[in-house]
Every structure is written in structure tokens, then in C-alpha cells.
SEDRENFI-738508 format. One record per residue (C-alpha): residue in three letters; x, y, z. Coordinates in steps of 0.02 Angstrom, whole numbers, plus 50000, padded with zeros to 5 digits. Layout:
SEDRENFI-738508
+------+-------+-------+-------+
: code :    xx :    yy :    zz :
+------+-------+-------+-------+
:  ala :     X :     Y :     Z :
...
+------+-------+-------+-------+
//
This chain:
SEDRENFI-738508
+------+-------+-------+-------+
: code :    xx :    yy :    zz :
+------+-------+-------+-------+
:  unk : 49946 : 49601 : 50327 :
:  unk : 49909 : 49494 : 50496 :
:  unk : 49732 : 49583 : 50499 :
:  unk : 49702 : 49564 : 50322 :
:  unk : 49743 : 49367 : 50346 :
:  unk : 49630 : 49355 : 50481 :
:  unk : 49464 : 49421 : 50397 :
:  unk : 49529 : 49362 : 50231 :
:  unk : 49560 : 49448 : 50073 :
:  unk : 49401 : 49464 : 50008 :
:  unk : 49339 : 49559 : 50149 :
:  unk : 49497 : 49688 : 50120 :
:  unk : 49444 : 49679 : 49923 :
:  unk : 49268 : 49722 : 49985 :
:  unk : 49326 : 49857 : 50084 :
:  unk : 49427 : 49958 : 49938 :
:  unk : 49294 : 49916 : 49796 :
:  unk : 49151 : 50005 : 49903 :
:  unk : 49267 : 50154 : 49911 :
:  unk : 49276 : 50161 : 49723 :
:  unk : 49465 : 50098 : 49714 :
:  unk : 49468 : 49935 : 49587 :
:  unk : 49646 : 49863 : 49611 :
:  unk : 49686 : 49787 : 49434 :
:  unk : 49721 : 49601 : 49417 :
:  unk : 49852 : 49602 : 49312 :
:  unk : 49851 : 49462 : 49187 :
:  unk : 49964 : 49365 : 49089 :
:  unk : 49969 : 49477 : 48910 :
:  unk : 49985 : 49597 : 49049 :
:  unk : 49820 : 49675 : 49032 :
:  unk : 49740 : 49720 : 49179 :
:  unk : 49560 : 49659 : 49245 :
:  unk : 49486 : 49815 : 49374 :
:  unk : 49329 : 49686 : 49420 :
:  unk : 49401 : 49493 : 49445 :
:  unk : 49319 : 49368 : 49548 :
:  unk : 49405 : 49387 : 49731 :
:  unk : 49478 : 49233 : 49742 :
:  unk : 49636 : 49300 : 49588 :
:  unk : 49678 : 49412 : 49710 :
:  unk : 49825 : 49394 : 49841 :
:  unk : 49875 : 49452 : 50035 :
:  unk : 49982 : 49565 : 49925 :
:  unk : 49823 : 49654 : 49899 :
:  unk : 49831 : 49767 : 50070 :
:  unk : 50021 : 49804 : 50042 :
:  unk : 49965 : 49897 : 49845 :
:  unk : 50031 : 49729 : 49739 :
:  unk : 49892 : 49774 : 49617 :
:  unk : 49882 : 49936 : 49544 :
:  unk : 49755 : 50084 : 49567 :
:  unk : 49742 : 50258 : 49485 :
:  unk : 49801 : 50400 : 49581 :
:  unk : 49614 : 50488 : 49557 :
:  unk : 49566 : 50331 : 49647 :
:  unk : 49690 : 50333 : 49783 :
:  unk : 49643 : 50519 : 49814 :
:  unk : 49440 : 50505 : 49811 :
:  unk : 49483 : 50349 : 49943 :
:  unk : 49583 : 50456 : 50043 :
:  unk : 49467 : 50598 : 50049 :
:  unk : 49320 : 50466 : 50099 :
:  unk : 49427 : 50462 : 50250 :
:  unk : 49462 : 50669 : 50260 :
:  unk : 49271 : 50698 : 50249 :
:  unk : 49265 : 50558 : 50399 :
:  unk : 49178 : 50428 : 50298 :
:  unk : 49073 : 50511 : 50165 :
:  unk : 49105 : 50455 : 49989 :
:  unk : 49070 : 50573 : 49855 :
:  unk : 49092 : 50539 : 49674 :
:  unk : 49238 : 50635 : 49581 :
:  unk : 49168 : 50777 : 49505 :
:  unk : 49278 : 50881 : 49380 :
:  unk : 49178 : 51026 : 49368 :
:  unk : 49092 : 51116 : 49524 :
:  unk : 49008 : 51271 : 49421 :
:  unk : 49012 : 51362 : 49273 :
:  unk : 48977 : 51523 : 49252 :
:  unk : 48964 : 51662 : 49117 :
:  unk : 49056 : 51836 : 49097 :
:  unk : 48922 : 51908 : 49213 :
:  unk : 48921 : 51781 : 49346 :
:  unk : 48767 : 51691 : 49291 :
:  unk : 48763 : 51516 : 49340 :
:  unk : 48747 : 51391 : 49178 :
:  unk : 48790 : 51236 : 49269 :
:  unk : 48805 : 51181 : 49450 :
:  unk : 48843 : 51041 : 49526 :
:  unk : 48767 : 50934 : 49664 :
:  unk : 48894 : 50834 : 49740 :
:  unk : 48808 : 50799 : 49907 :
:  unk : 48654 : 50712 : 49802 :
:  unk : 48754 : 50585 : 49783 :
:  unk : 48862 : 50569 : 49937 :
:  unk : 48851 : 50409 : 50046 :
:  unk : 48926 : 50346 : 50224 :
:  unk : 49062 : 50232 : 50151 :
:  unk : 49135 : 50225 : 50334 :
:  unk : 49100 : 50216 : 50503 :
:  unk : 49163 : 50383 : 50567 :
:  unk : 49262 : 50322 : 50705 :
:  unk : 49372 : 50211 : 50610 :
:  unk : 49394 : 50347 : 50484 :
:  unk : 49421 : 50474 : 50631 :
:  unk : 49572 : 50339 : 50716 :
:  unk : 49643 : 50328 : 50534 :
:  unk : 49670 : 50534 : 50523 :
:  unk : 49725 : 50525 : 50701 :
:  unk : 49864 : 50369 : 50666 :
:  unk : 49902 : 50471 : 50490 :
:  unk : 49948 : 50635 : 50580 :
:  unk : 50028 : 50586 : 50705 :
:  unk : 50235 : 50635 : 50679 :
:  unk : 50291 : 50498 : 50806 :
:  unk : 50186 : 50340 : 50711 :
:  unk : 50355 : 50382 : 50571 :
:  unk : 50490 : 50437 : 50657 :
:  unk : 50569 : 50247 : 50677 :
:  unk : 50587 : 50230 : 50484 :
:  unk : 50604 : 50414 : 50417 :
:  unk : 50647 : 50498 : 50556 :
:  unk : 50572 : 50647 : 50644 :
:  unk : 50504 : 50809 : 50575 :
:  unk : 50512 : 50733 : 50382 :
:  unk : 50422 : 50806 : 50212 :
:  unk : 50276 : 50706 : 50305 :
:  unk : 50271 : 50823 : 50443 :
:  unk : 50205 : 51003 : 50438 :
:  unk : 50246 : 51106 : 50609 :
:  unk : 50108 : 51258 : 50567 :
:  unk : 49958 : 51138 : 50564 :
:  unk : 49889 : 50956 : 50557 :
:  unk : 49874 : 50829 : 50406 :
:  unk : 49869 : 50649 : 50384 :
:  unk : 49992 : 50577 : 50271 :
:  unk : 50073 : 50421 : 50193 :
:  unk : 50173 : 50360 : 50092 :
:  unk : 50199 : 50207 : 49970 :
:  unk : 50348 : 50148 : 49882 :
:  unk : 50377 : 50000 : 49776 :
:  unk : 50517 : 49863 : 49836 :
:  unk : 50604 : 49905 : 49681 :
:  unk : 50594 : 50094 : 49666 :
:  unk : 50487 : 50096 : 49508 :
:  unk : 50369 : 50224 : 49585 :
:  unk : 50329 : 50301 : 49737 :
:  unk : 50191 : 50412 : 49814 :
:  unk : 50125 : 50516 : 49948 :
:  unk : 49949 : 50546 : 49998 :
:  unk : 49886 : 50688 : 50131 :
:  unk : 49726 : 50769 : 50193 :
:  unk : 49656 : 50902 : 50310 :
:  unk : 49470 : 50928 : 50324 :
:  unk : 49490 : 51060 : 50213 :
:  unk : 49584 : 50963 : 50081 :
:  unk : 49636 : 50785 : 50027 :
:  unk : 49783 : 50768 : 49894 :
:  unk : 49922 : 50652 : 49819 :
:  unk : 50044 : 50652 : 49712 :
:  unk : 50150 : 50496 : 49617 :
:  unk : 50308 : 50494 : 49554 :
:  unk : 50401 : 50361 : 49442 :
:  unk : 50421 : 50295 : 49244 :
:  unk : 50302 : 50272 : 49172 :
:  unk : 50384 : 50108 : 49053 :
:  unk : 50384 : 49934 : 49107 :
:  unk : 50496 : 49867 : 49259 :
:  unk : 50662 : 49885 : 49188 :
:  unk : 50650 : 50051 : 49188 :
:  unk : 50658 : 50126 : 49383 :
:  unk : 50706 : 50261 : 49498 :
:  unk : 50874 : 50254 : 49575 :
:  unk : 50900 : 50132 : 49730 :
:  unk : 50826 : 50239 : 49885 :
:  unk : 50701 : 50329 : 49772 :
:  unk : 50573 : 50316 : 49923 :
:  unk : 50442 : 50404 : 49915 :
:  unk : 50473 : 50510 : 50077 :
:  unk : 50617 : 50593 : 49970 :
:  unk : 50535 : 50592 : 49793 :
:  unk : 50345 : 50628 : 49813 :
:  unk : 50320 : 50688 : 49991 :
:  unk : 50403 : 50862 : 49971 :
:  unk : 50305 : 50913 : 49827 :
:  unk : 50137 : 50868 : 49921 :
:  unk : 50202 : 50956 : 50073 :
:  unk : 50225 : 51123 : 49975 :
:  unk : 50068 : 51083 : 49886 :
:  unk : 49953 : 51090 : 50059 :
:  unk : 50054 : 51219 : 50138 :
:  unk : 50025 : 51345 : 49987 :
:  unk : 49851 : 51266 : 49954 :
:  unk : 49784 : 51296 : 50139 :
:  unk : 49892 : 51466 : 50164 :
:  unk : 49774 : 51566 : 50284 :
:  unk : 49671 : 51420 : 50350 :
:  unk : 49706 : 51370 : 50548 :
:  unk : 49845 : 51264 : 50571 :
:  unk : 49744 : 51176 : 50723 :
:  unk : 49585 : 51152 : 50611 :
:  unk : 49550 : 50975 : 50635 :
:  unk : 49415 : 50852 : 50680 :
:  unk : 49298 : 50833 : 50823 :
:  unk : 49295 : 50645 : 50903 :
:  unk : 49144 : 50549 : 50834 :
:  unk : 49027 : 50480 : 50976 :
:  unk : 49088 : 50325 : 50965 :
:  unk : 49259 : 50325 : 51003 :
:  unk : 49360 : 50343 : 51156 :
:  unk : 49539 : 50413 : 51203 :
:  unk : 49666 : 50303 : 51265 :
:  unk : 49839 : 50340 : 51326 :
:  unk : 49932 : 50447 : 51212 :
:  unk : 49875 : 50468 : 51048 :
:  unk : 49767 : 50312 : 51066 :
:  unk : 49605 : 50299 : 51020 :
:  unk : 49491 : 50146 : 51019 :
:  unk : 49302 : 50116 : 50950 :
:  unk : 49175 : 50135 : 51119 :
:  unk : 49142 : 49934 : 51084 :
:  unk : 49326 : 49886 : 51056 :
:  unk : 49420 : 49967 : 51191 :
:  unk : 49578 : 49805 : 51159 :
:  unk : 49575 : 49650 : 51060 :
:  unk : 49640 : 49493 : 51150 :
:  unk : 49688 : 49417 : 50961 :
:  unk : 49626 : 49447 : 50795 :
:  unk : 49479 : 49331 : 50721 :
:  unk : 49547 : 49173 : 50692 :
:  unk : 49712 : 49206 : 50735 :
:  unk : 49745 : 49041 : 50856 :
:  unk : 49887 : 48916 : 50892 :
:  unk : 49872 : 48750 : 50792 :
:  unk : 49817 : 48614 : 50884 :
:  unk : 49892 : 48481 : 50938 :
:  unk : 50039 : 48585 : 50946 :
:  unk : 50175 : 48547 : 50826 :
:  unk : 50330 : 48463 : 50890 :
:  unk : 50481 : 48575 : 50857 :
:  unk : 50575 : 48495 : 50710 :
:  unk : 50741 : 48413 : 50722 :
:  unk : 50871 : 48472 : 50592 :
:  unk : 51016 : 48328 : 50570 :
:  unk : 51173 : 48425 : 50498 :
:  unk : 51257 : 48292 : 50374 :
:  unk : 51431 : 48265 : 50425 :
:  unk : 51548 : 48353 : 50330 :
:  unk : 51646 : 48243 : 50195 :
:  unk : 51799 : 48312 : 50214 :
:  unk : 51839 : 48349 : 50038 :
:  unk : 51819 : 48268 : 49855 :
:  unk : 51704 : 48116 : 49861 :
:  unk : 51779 : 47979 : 49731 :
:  unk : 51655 : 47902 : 49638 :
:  unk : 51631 : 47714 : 49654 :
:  unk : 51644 : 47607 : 49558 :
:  unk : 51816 : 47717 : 49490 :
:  unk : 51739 : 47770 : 49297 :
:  unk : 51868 : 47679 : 49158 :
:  unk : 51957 : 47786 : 49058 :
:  unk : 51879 : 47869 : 48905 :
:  unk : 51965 : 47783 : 48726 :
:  unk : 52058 : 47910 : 48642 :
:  unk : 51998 : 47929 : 48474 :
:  unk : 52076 : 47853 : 48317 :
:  unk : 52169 : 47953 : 48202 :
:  unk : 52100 : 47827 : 48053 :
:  unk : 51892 : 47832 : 48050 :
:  unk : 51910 : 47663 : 47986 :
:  unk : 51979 : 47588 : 48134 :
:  unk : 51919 : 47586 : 48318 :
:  unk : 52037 : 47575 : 48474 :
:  unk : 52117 : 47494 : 48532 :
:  unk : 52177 : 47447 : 48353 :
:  unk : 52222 : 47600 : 48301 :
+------+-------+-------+-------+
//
């Protein structure tokens, strides 16, 4: 969110859009709008506050398995005959384009895969983890439990899966629903069948331009530390620190003043008026 703030949402909206992911404005009648001007869009944007399709969360993600190439989503690879004869084949690579710089996508898999960047909030060794190989993975759960998924990659492979209900917000999973516990499982059985027989420590190579740091840190060559993010400086003159007066404490009922006269009681007789009932 601070990043995001400091190159501004547009540049984060940029970012997704030339991935192929179209967060939906949502409007009003509540119908959505993939393509709105940038500036209907919120800093809710980089925490998922507008929805995407799952095919579009899982061609992003695999921009960032294949370290930065984009290619299209393509349903069908090849078809073939009963003897094996080719009648259509696909060229995916034709239209394949550097979406990313490697690097960044490289630091991404390496932040994504690495057990100890989750163990604070879901705790070591989790549906996230795998202990027979390496894969990136994250989740994404909504405040109020309406849905939940997890996305996960290898080189190899790049996956997701979403679970929820599908009806409008009063319907929801059960409080805790996160998707850790409801979506993260299923993916982890999915890749661990999926990749059965492929090496565990099949990963990637570092890019040429980035460098290790300590731990599992890794920088771009250029941007070895960042003093502060663009923009992000004190306001000047620097504001005085306010002064909050607590009101004294009345002690009790407050009478009103002047004391209000009694209300008339009403006349039995319509015709009359009080006092002269």
C-alpha cells in the first residue's frame, strides 16, 4: 500500500492492465466496468478491492513463473487425429512478450517461496509450504470471508484455485474461512500430484541483474537499498503536535435552563381548553 501511494495508483493500474488482469470498477447498478479511466480507481486497488477473474489472476501469475514473459491464454495446445496426425497446433511463443523485467519477477518467486516470509501470520510449514520441492505461493482472503484464494507456481507450472459463494455479500464463508485453510490445501495437492516425478530443487537461475543479499535477500544490481520511497517525505513546516482539551466531566444530569413549564394536560371536553376544563 505505502509503495503503491508513493508512485500512485495509476502506475499500479498500469502495471496489472499490461499483464492482462482488468480489475472491474464496480458501479452503482453494480455492473462492473473492466476498462475505466484511472482516476475511479482507489489505493484499495493493490490490496484486490476490485475484482479479477481467476484465468486472469493465473496468466498474471505465470507472467511471473515464466520470469516475465507474458503469453496469451491458449485453451488448446494441439489436436490431433486417431493416427497422431497433427490438425491444429498452436504457437504460443509467436505471441509471447517481456511483460517484466526478469529480476523483479525473479525477487517476487524468491519472496513467494520462501516458508519464513509466512510463518508470523500462518505459522510454519502450512498448506503454503511443500517440504519435497520449491513453489511460490499466496494467498488472498476477503475481510469478510466471502471468498478466498490461493495462487502457486514452479517453472514447470503456475496454478490457483478460489473458493467462496458465488451470491451477493450476505451470503459468506464462516468467520476464519481464510484462505490458507479453504483454498491452499487443494492447490497444494494439486502441484504435488501435478509435478509428481519432476525435481523438487528445480528452480530458477538469478537473472544478471540482480544481486544476493543477506539471507534470502535479493536486490536489483542498480537498487542495492532505498533510503525512502519516491515522494515519501515529512511535511514541511512540521506540524505542531495537537493539543486535545478533555471537557470536564459534568458530574451527572445537566438541568436544562430556563426549567421547561409543565405540559397542559388535555381536556376531557374538545370544546374547552385548559385551564378551563
Amino acid at each position: 500500500m505505502k509503495v503503491e501511494l508513493s508512485i500512485g495508483v495509476p502506475a499500479v493500474l498500469s502495471w496489472m492492465r499490461n499483464l492482462n488482469v482488468d480489475p472491474r470498477y464496480v458501479n452503482p447498478d453494480g455492473s462492473y466496468t473492466p476498462l475505466a479511466p484511472a482516476d475511479e480507481y482507489g489505493p484499495s486497488l493493490t490490496l484486490g478491492g476490485y475484482p479479477i477473474t481467476l484465468l486472469e489472476h493465473v496468466n498474471g501469475i505465470a507472467t511471473y513463473a515464466d520470469m516475465g514473459v507474458y503469453h496469451s491464454p491458449q485453451a488448446v495446445l494441439t489436436v490431433t487425429d486417431s493416427h497422431g496426425k497433427a490438425l491444429y497446433q498452436d504457437h504460443p511463443d509467436q505471441r509471447a512478450r517481456l511483460a517484466i523485467d526478469p529480476g523483479v519477477a525473479f525477487i517476487m518467486a524468491q519472496i513467494m517461496s520462501d516458508d519464513q516470509n509466512r510463518c508470523m501470520i500462518f505459522g510454519c510449514n502450512s498448506a503454503l509450504h511443500w517440504s519435497d520441492r520449491i513453489v511460490a505461493a499466496k494467498t488472498g482472503t476477503t475481510d469478510n470471508f466471502k471468498d478466498a484464494v490461493t495462487v502457486a507456481f514452479t517453472p514447470d507450472l503456475a496454478t490457483g484455485l478460489w473458493v467462496g459463494d458465488i451470491k451477493d455479500n450476505r451470503y459468506t464463508m464462516i468467520g476464519g474461512s481464510d484462505g490458507v485453510f479453504v483454498a491452499s490445501p487443494g492447490v497444494h495437492e494439486f502441484v504435488s500430484r501435478a509435478l509428481d516425478g519432476t525435481p523438487g530443487d528445480r528452480w530458477y537461475t538469478p537473472p544478471p541483474d540482480v544481486v544476493a543479499g543477506p539471507g534470502n535477500s535479493w536486490y536489483l544490481l542498480d537498487t542495492t537499498h532505498i533510503d525512502k520511497l519516491p515522494g515519501d517525505n515529512p511535511p514541511s513546516p512540521t506540524p505542531s503536535a495537537p493539543v486535545f482539551v478533555v471537557p470536564p466531566d459534568p458530574g451527572g444530569p445537566v438541568l436544562a435552563s430556563p426549567s421547561p413549564s409543565p405540559k397542559p394536560t388535555a381536556c376531557p371536553n374538545p370544546q374547552k381548553t385548559p385551564p378551563n376544563c
